[in-house]
N, C-alpha and C positions, 0 to 999 in steps of 0.2 A: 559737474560732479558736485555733489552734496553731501553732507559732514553731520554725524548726527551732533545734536548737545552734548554737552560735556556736562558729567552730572558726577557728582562726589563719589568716591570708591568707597563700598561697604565694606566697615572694621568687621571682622567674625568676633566672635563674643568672648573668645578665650584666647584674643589678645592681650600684649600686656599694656598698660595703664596708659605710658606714655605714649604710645597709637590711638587712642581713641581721642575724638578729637574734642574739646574743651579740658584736655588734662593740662594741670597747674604745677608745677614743682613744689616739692616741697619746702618747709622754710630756711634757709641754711640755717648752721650747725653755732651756738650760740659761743661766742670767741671763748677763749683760755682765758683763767684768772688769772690776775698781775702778778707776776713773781714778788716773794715778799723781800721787803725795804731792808737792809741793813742785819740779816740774817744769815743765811743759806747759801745763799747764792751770789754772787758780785760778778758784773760783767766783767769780760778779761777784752780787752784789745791785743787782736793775733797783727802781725806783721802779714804785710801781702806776700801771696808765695812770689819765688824769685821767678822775671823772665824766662823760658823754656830757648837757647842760642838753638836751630838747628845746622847741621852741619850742609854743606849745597851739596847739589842730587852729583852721584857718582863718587862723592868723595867717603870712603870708609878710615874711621880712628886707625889707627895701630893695637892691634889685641894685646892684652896686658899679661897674656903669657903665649908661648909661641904653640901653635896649635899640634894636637896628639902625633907622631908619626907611626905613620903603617907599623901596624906586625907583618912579618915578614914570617912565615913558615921555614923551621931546621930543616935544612939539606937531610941532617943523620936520622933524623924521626922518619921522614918519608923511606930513608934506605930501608931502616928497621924497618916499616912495615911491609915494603917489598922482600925482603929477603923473608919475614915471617908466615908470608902467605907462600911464597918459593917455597919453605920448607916443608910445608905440607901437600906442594903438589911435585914439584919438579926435582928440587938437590935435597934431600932430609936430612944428612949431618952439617952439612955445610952452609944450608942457609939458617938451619939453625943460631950454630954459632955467630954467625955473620949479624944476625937478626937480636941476637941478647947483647954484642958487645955494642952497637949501636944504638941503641935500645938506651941502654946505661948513660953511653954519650948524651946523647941527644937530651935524656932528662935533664944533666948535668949542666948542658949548656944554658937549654931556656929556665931553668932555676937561678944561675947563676946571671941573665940578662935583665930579670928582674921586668917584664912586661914586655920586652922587645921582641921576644920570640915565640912563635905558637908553634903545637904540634906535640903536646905532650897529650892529646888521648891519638895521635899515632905511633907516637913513640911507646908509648904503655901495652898499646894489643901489639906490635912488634915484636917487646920486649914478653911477653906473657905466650905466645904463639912458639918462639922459638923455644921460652923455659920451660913449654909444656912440650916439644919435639927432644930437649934436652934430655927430661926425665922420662920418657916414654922410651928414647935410646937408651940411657941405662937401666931401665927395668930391663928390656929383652936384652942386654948384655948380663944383668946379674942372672936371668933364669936358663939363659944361655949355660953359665956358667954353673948353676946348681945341676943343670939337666948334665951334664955331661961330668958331675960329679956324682949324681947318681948313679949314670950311665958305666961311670968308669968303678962306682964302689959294687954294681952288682956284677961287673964283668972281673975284678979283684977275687968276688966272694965265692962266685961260683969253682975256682981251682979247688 
């Protein structure tokens, strides 16, 4: 088996400078002038920073405050918004009520736990679902009531 010569690899021409071969570096960069004597500037002497102790593998400090605990979701939010969806399919005066006086609660509580408690946006559509089945029974109670004041004023007027 036979090898041809080895003969130098052709640079293409729009290579850049430091490939082509007898390229020179340029001259370095001529030093910074001496800072001036008794002026401006005065060296300072820092202190070496201090040792870095690391602590050995598996061993963790004690956290310097005790770490966040769970929120815990209100029992009465969740009722509220069970009973607030109830009243608009299954019991309608009853889950209503059930649904606003929980509702109240439950705001009451996680307000007053101060970040221990979540559930005040189910407490809030519980409480808004049933005030809105609340007002919606007293309208058709009052028009209940007008109708059959009309009813009764034309059945008066007619003697």
């Amino acid at each position: 088996m036979t090898f041809a010569p080895m003969t130098q690899p052709q640079v293409p021409q729009d290579a850049p400078a430091y490939d082509r071969p007898g390229w020179v570096p340029p001259p370095p960069y001529p030093p910074y002038p001496p800072y001036p004597v008794g002026g401006t500037y005065a060296p300072q002497s820092y202190a070496p920073p201090a040792p870095v102790h690391y602590a050995p593998y598996g061993f963790h400090p004690p956290y310097p405050y005790a770490p966040p605990m769970p929120r815990r979701t209100s029992p009465d939010a969740a009722i509220s918004l069970i009973a607030g969806v109830a009243a608009w399919v299954f019991v309608p005066l009853l889950g209503a009520v059930i649904a606003v006086v929980f509702g109240v609660r439950a705001r009451r509580q996680i307000r007053e736990a101060r970040g221990t408690l979540d559930g005040a946006g189910m407490a809030t559509v519980g409480l808004v679902l049933g005030g809105l089945q609340l007002v919606g029974f007293a309208l058709l109670i009052l028009m209940g009531v007008l109708a059959l004041a009309v009813g009764f004023g034309m059945f008066v007027g007619s003697r």
